[in-house]
N, CA, C and O atoms as CSV, one atom per row, in Angstrom:
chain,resi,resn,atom,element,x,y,z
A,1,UNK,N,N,-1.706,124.011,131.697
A,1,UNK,CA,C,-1.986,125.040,132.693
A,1,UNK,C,C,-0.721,125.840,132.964
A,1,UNK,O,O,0.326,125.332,132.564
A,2,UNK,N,N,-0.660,127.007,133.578
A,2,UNK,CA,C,-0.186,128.203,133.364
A,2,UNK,C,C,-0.086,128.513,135.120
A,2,UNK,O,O,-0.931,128.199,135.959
A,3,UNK,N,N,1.276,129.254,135.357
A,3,UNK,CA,C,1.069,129.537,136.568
A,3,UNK,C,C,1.774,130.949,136.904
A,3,UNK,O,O,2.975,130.711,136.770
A,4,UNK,N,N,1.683,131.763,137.128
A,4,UNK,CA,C,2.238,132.983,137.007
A,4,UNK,C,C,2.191,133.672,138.456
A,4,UNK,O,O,1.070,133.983,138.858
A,5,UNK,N,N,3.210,133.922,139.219
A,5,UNK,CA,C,3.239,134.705,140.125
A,5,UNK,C,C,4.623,135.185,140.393
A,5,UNK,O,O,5.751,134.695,140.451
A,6,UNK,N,N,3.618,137.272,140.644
A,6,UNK,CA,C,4.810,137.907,140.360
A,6,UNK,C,C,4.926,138.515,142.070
A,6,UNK,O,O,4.225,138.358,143.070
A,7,UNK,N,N,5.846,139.062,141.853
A,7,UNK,CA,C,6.751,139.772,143.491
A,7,UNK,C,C,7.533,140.334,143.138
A,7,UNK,O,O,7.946,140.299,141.979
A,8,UNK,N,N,8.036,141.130,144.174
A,8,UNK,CA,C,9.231,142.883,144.107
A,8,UNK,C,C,8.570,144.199,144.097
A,8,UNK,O,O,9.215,145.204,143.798
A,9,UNK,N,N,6.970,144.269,144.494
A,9,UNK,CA,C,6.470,145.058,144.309
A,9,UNK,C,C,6.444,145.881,145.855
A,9,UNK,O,O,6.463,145.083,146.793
A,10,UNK,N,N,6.409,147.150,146.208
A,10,UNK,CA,C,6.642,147.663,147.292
A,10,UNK,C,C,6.239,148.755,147.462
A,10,UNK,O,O,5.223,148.970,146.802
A,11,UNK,N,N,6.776,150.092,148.435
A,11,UNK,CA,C,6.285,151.339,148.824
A,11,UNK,C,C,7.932,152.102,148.575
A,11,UNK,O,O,8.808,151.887,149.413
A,12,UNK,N,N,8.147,152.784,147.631
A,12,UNK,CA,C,9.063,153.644,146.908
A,12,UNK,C,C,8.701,154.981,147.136
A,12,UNK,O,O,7.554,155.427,147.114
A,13,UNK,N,N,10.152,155.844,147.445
A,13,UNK,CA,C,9.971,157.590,146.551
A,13,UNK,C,C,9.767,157.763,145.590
A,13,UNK,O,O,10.307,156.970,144.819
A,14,UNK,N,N,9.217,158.451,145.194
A,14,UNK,CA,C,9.316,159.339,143.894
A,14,UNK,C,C,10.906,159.370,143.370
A,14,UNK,O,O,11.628,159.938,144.190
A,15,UNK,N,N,11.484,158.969,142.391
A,15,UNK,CA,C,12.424,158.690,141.442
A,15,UNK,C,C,13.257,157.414,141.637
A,15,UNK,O,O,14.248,157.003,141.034
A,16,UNK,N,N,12.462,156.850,142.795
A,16,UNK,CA,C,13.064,155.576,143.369
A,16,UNK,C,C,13.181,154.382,142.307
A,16,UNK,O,O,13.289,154.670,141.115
A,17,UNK,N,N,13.157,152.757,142.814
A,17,UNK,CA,C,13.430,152.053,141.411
A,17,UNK,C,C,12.963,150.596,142.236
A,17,UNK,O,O,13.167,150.481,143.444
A,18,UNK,N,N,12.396,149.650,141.524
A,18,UNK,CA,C,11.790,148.832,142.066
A,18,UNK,C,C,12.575,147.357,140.662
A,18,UNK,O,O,12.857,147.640,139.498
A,19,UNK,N,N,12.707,146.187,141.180
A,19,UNK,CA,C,12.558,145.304,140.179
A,19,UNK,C,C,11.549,144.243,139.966
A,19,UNK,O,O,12.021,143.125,140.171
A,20,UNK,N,N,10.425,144.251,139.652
A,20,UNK,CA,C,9.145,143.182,139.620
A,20,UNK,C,C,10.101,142.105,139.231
A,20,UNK,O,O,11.215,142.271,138.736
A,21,UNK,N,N,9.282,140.529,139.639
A,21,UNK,CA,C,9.059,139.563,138.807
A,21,UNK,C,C,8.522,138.779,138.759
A,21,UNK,O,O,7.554,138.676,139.513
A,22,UNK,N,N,8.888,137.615,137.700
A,22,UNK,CA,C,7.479,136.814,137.394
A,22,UNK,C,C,7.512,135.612,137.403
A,22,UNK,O,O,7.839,135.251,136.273
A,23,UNK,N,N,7.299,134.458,138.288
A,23,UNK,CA,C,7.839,133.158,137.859
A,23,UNK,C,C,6.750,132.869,136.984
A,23,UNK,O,O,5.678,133.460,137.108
A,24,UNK,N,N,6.960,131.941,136.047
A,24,UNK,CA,C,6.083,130.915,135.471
A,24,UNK,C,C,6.083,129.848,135.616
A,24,UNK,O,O,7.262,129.505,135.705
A,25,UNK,N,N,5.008,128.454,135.768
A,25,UNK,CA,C,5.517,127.282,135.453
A,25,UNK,C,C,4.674,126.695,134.748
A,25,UNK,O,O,3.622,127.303,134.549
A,26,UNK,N,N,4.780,125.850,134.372
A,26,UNK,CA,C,3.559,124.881,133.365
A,26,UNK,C,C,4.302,124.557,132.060
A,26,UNK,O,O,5.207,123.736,131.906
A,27,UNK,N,N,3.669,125.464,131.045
A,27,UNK,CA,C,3.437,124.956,129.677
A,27,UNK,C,C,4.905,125.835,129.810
A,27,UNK,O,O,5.245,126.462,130.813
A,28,UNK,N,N,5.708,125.713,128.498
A,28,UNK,CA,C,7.235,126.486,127.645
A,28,UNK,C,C,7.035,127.390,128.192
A,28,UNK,O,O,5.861,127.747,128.289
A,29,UNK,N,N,8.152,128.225,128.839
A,29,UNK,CA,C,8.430,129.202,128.586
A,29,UNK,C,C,9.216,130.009,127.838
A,29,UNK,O,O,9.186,131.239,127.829
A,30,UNK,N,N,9.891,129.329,127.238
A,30,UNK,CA,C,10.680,130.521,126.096
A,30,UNK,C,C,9.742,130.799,124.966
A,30,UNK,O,O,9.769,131.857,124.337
A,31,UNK,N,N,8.686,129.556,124.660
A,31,UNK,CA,C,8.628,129.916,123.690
A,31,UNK,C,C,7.382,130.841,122.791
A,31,UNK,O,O,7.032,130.760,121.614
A,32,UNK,N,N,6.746,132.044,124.323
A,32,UNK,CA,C,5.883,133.011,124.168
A,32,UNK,C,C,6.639,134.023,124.434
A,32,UNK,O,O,7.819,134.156,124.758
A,33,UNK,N,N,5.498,134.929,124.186
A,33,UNK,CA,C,6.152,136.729,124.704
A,33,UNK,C,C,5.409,136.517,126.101
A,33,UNK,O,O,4.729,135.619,126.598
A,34,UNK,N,N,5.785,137.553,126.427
A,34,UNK,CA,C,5.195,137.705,128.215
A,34,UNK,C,C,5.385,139.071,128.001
A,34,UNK,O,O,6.245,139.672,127.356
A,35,UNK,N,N,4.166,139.562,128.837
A,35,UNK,CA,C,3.939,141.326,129.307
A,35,UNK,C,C,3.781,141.252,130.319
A,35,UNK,O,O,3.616,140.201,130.938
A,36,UNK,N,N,3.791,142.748,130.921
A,36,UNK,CA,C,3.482,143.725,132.004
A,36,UNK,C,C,2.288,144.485,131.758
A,36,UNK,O,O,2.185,145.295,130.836
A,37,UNK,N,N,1.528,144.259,132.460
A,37,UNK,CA,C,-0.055,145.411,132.691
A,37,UNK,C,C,0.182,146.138,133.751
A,37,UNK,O,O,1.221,146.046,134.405
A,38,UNK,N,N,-1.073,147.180,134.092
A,38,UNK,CA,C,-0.676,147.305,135.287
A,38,UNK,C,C,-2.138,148.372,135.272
A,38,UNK,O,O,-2.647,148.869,134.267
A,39,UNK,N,N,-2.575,148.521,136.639
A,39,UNK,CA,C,-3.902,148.553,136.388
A,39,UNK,C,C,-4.275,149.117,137.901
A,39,UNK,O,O,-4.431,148.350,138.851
A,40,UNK,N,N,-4.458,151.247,138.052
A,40,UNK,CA,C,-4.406,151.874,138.780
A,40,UNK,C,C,-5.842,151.993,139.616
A,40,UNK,O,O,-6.935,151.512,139.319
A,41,UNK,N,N,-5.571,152.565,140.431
A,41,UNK,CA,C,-7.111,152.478,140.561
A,41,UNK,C,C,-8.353,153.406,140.723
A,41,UNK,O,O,-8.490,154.556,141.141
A,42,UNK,N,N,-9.001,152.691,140.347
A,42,UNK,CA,C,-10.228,153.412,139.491
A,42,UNK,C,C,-9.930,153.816,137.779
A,42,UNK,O,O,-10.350,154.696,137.028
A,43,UNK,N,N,-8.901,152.571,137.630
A,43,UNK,CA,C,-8.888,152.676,136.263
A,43,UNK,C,C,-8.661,151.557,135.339
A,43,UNK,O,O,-8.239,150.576,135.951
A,44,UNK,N,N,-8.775,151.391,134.256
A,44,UNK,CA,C,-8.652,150.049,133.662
A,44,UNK,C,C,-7.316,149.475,133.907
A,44,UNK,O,O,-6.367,150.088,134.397
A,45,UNK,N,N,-7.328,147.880,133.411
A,45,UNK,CA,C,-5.797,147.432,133.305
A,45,UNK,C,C,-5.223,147.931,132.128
A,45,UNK,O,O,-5.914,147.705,131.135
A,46,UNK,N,N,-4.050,148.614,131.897
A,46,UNK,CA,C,-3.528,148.988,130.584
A,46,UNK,C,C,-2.066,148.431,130.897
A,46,UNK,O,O,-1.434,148.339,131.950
A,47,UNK,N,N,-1.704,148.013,129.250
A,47,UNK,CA,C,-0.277,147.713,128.923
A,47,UNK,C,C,0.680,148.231,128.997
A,47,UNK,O,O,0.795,149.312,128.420
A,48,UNK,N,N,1.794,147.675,129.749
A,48,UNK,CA,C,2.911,148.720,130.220
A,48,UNK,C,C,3.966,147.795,129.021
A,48,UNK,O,O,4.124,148.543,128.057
A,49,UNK,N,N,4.672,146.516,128.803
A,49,UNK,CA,C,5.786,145.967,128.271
A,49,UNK,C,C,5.568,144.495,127.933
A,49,UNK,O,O,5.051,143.592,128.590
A,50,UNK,N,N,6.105,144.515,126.736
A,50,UNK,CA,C,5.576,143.097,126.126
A,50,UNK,C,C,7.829,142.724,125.669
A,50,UNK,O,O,8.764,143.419,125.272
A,51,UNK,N,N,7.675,141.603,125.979
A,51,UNK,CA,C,8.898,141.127,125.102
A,51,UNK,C,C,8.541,139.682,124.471
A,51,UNK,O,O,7.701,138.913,124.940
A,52,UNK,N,N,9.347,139.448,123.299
A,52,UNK,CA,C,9.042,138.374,122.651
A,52,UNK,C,C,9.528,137.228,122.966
A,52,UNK,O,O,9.927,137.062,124.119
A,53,UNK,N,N,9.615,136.049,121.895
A,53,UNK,CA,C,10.701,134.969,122.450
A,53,UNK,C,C,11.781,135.282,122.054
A,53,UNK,O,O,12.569,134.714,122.810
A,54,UNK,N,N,12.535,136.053,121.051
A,54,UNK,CA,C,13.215,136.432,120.236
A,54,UNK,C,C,13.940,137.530,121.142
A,54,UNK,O,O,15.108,137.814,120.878
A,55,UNK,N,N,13.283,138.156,122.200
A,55,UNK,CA,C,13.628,139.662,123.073
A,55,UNK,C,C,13.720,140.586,122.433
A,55,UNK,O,O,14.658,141.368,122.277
A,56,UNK,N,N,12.662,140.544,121.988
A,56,UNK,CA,C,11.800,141.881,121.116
A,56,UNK,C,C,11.122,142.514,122.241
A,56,UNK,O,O,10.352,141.995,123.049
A,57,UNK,N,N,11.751,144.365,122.123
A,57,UNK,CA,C,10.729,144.214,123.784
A,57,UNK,C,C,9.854,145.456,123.204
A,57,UNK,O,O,10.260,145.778,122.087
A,58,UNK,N,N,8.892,146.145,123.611
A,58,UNK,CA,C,8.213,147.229,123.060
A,58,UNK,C,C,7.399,147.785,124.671
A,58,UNK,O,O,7.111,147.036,125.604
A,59,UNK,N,N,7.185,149.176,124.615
A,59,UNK,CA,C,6.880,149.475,125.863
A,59,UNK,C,C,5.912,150.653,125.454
A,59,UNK,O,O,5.991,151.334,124.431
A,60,UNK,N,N,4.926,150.755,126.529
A,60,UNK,CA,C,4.234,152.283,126.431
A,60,UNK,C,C,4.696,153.172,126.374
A,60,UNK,O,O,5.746,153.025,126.999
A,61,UNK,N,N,4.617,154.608,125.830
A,61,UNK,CA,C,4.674,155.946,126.264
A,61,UNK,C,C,4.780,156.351,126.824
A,61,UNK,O,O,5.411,157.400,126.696
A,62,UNK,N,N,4.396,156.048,127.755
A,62,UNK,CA,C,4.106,156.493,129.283
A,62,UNK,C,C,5.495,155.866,130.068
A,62,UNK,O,O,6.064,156.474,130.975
A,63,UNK,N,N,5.938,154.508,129.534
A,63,UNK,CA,C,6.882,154.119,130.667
A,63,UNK,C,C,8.541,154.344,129.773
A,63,UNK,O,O,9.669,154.082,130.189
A,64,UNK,N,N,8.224,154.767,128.797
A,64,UNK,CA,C,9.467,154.217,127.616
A,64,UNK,C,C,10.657,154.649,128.028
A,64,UNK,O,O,10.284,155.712,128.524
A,65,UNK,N,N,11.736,154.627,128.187
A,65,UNK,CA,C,13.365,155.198,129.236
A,65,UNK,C,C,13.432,154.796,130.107
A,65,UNK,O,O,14.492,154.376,130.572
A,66,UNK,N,N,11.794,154.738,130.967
A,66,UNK,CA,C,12.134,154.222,132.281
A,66,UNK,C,C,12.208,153.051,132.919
A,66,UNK,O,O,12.912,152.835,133.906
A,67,UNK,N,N,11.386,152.161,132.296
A,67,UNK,CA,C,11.271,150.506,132.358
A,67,UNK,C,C,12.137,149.882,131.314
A,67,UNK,O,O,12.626,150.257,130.248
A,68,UNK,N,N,12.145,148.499,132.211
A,68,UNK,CA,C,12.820,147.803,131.071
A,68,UNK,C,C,12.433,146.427,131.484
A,68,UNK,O,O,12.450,146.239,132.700
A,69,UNK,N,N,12.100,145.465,130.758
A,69,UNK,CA,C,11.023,144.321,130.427
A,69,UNK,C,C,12.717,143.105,129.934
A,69,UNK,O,O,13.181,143.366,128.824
A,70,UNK,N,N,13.208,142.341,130.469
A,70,UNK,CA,C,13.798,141.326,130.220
A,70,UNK,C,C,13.094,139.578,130.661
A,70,UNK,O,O,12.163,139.138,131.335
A,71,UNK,N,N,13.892,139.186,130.047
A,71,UNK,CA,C,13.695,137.245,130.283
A,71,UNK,C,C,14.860,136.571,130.761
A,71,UNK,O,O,15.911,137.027,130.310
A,72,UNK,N,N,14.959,135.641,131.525
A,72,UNK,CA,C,15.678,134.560,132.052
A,72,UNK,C,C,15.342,133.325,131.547
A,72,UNK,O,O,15.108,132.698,132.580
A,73,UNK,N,N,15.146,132.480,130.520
A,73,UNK,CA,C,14.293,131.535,130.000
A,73,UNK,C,C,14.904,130.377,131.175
A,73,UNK,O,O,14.072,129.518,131.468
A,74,UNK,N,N,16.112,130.273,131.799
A,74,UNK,CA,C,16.789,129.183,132.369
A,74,UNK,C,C,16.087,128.718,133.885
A,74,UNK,O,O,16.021,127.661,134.512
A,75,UNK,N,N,15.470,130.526,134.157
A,75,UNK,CA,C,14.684,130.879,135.448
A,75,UNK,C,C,13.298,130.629,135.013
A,75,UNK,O,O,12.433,130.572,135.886
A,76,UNK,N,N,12.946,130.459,133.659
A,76,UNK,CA,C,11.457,130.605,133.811
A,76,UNK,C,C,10.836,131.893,134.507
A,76,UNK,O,O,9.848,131.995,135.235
A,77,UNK,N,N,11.787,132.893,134.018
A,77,UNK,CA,C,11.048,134.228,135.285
A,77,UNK,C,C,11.389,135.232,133.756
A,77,UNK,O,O,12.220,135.053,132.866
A,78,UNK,N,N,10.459,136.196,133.930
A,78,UNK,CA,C,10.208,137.410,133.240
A,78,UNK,C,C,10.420,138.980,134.527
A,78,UNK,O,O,9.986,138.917,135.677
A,79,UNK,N,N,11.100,140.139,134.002
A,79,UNK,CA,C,11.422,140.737,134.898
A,79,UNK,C,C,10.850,142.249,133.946
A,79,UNK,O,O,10.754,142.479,132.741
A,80,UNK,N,N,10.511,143.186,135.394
A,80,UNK,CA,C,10.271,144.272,134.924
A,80,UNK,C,C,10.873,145.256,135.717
A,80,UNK,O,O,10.296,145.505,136.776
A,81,UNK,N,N,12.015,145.947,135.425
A,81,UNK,CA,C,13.170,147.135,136.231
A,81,UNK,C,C,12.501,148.286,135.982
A,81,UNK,O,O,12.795,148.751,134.881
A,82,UNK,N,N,11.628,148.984,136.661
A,82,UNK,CA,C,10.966,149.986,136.703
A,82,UNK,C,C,11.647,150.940,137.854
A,82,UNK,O,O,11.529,150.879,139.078
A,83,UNK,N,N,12.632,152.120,136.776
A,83,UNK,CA,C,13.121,153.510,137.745
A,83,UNK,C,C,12.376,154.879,137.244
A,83,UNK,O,O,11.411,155.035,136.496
A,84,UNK,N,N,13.129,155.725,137.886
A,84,UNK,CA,C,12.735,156.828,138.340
A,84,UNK,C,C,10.643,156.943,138.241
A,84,UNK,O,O,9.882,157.317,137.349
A,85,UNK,N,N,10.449,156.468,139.480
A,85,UNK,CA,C,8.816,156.339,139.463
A,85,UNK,C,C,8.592,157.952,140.205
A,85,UNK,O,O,9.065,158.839,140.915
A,86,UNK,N,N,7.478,157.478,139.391
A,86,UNK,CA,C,6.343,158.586,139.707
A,86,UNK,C,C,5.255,158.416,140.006
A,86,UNK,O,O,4.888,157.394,139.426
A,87,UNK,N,N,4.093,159.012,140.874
A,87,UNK,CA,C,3.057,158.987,141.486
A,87,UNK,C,C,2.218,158.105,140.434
A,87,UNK,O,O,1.809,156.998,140.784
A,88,UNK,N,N,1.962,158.607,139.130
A,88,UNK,CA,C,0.964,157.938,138.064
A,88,UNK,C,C,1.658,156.606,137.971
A,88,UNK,O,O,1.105,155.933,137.102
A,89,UNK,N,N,2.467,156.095,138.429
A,89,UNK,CA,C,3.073,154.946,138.209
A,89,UNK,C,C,2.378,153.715,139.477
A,89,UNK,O,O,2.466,152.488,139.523
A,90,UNK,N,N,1.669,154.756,140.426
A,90,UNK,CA,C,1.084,153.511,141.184
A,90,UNK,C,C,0.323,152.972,140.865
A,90,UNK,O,O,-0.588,153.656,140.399
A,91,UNK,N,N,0.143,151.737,140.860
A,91,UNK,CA,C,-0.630,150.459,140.459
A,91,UNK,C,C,-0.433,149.292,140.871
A,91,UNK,O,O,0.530,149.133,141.622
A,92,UNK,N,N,-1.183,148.242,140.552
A,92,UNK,CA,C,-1.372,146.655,140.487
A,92,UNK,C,C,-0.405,146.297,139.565
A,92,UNK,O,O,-0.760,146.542,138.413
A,93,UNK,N,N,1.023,145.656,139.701
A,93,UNK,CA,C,1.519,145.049,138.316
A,93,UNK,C,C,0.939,143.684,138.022
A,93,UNK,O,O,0.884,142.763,138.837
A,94,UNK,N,N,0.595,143.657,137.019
A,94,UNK,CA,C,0.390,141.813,136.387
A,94,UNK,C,C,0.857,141.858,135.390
A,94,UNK,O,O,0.893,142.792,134.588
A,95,UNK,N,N,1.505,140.263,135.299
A,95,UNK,CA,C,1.836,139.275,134.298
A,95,UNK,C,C,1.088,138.420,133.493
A,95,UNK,O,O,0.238,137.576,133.777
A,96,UNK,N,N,1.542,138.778,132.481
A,96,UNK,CA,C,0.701,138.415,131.481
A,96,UNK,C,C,1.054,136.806,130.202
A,96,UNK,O,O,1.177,137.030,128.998
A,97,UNK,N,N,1.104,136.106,130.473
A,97,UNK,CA,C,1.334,135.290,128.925
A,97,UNK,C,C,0.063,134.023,128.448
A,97,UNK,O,O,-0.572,133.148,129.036
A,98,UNK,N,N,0.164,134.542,127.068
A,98,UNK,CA,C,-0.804,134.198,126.827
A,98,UNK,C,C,-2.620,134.502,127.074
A,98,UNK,O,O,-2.962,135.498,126.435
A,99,UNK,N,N,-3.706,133.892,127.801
A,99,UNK,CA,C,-4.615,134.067,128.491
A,99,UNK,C,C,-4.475,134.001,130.189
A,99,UNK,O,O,-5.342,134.148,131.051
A,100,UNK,N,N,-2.891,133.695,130.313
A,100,UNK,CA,C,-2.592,133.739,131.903
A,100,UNK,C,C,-2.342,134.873,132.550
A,100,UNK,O,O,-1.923,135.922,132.060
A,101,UNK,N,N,-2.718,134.549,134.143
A,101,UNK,CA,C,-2.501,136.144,134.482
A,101,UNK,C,C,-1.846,135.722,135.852
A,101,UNK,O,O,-2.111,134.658,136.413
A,102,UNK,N,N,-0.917,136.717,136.360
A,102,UNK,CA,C,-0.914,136.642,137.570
A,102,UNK,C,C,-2.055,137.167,139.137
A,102,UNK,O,O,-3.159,137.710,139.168
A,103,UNK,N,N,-1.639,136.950,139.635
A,103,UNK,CA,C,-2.131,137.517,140.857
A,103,UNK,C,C,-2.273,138.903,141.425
A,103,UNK,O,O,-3.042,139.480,142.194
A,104,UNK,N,N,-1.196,139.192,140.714
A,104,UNK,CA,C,-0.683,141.110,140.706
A,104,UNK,C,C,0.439,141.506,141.728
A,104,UNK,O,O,0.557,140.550,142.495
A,105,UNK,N,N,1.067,142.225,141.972
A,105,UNK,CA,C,1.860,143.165,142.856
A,105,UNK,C,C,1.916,144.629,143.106
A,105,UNK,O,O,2.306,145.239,142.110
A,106,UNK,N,N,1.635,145.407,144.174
A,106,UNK,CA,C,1.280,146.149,144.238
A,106,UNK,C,C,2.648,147.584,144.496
A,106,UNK,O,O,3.471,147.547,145.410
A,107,UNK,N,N,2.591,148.314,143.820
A,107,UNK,CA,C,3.875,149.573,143.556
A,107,UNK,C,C,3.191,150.529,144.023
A,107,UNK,O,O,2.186,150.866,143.398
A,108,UNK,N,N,3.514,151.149,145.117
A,108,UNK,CA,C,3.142,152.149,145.277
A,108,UNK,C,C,4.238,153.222,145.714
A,108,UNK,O,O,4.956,153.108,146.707
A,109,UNK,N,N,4.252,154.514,144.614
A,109,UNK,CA,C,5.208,155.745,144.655
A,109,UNK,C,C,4.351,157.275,145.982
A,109,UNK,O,O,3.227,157.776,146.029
A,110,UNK,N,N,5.540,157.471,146.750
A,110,UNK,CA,C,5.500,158.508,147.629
A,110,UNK,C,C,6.146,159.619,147.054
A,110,UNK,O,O,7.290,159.628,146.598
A,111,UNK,N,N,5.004,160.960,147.121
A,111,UNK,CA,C,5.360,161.512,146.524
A,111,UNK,C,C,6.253,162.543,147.899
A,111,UNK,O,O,6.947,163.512,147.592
């Protein structure tokens, strides 16, 4: 079993900067990738940042310059540094590894 809960999520300006994160506990953690979703509303959950075990990291289009997706394997925590936000950037963040999910955190940008 799998336990994922993330926090750092808040009420930001517009170009402001937030740092999510993610504890895990249970099963390994080094030795999956872990992502970022994030999932607006009235709209599906879509993929924001995946990193590997290796710290292979790959990111959407939408977020690419501005996020950045690291690991702490010692913390068992996965982190997501999300700056200069923008309005389309509000959402639900969740954590992702494997079939686990978190609970979500909620970002919301003032425009």
């Amino acid at each position: 079993q799998v336990q994922l809960v993330e926090s750092g999520g808040g009420l930001v300006q517009a170009g402001g900067s937030l740092r999510l994160s993610c504890a895990a506990s249970g099963r390994s953690f080094s030795g999956n990738a872990m992502g970022w979703y994030r999932q607006a509303p009235g709209k599906q959950r879509e993929w924001v940042a995946r990193i590997t075990s290796g710290d292979t990291t790959n990111y959407a289009d939408s977020v690419k310059g501005r996020f950045t997706i690291s690991r702490d394997n010692a913390k068992n925590t996965v982190y997501l540094q999300v700056n200069s936000l923008k309005p389309e950037d509000i959402a639900v963040y969740y954590c992702n590894k494997m079939a686990y999910w978190g609970q979500g955190t909620q970002v919301t940008v003032s425009s």
